[in-house]
C-alpha positions as a printed Julia matrix, in Angstrom:
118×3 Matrix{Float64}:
  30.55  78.53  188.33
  29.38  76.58  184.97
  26.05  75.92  184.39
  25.34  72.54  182.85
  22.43  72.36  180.74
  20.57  68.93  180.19
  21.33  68.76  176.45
  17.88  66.84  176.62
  16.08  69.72  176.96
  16.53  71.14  173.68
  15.81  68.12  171.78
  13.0   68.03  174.37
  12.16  72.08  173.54
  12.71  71.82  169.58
  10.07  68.59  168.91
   7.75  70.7   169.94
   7.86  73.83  167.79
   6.45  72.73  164.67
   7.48  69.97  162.46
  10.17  71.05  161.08
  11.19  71.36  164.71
  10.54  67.48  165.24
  12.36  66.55  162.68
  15.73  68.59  164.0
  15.37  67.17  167.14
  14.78  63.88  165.97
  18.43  64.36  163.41
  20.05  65.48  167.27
  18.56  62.81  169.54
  20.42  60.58  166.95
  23.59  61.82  167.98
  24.98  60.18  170.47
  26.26  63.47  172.51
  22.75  64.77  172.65
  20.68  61.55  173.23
  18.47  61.37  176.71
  15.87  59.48  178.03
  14.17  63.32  178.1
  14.46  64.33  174.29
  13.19  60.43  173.89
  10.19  60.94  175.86
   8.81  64.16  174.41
   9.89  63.06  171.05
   7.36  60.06  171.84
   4.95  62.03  173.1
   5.09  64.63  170.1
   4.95  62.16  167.24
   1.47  60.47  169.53
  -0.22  64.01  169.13
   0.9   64.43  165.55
  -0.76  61.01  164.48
  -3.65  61.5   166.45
  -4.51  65.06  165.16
  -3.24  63.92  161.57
  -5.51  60.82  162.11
  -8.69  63.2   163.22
  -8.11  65.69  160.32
  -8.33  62.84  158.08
 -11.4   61.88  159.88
 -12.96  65.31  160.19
 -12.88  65.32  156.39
 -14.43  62.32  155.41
 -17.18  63.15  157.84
 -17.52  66.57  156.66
 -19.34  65.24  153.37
 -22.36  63.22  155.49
 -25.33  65.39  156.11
 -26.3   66.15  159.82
 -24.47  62.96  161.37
 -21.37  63.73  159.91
 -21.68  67.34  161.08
 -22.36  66.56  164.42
 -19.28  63.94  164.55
 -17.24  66.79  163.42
 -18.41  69.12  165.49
 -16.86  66.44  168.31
 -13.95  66.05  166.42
 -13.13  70.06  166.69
 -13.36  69.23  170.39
 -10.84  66.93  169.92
  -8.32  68.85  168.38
  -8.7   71.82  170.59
  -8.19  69.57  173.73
  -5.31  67.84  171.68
  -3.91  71.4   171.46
  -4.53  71.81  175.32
  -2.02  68.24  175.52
   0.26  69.91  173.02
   0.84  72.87  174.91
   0.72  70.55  178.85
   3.87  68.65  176.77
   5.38  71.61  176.37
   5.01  73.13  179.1
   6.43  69.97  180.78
   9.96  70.3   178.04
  10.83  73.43  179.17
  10.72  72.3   183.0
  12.42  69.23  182.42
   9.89  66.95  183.46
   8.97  63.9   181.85
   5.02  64.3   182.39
   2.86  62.44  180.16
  -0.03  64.58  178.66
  -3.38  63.36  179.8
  -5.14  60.1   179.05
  -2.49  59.18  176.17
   0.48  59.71  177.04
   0.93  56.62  178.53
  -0.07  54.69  175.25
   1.95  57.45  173.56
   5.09  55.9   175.52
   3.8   52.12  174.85
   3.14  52.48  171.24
   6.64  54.38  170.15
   8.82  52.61  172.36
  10.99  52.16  170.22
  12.15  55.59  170.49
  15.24  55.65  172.54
């Protein structure tokens, strides 16, 4: 008895584990043999979290220089980035089972946003 693996799942797996990770599953997902509407899906979903936490970072240090206010925004923004984490690690979670589960509150707009993914 062969098992057949959904070749999905390791594009699915691999965009997860770093970036040097997205960017070999993003060089498979363009071949043909290896393309799925999973490996799509948690591609989109990686790239989201990578702008977003790229995007706070950025934020986090302009902030970091304003006295008090900008402490206590950052002090949010660490929040951020830890439950960003807490998506990262929901995502993958959801690669390794095979499921195509959005992570929470922006996953959807994750999906939206980089539709063009396919």
């Amino acid at each position: 008895m062969e098992i057949q693996q959904d070749k999905g799942k390791t594009v699915a797996i691999l965009s997860y584990i770093t970036l040097i990770g997205l960017i070999i599953a993003l060089v498979l997902h363009n071949d043909e043999k290896n393309k799925s509407e999973l490996g799509a899906f948690h591609i989109r979903q990686v790239i989201g979290l990578v702008l977003t936490g790229l995007a706070l970072t950025i934020a986090q240090f302009i902030f970091v220089f304003i006295p008090f206010l900008g402490w206590l925004i950052n002090v949010a923004i660490s929040i951020s980035l830890v439950v960003l984490f807490v998506f990262w690690i929901l995502g993958f979670i959801s690669a390794i089972n095979q499921e195509k589960k959005e992570v929470p509150f922006v996953g959807a707009f994750y999906q939206n946003l980089l539709k063009g993914i396919n």
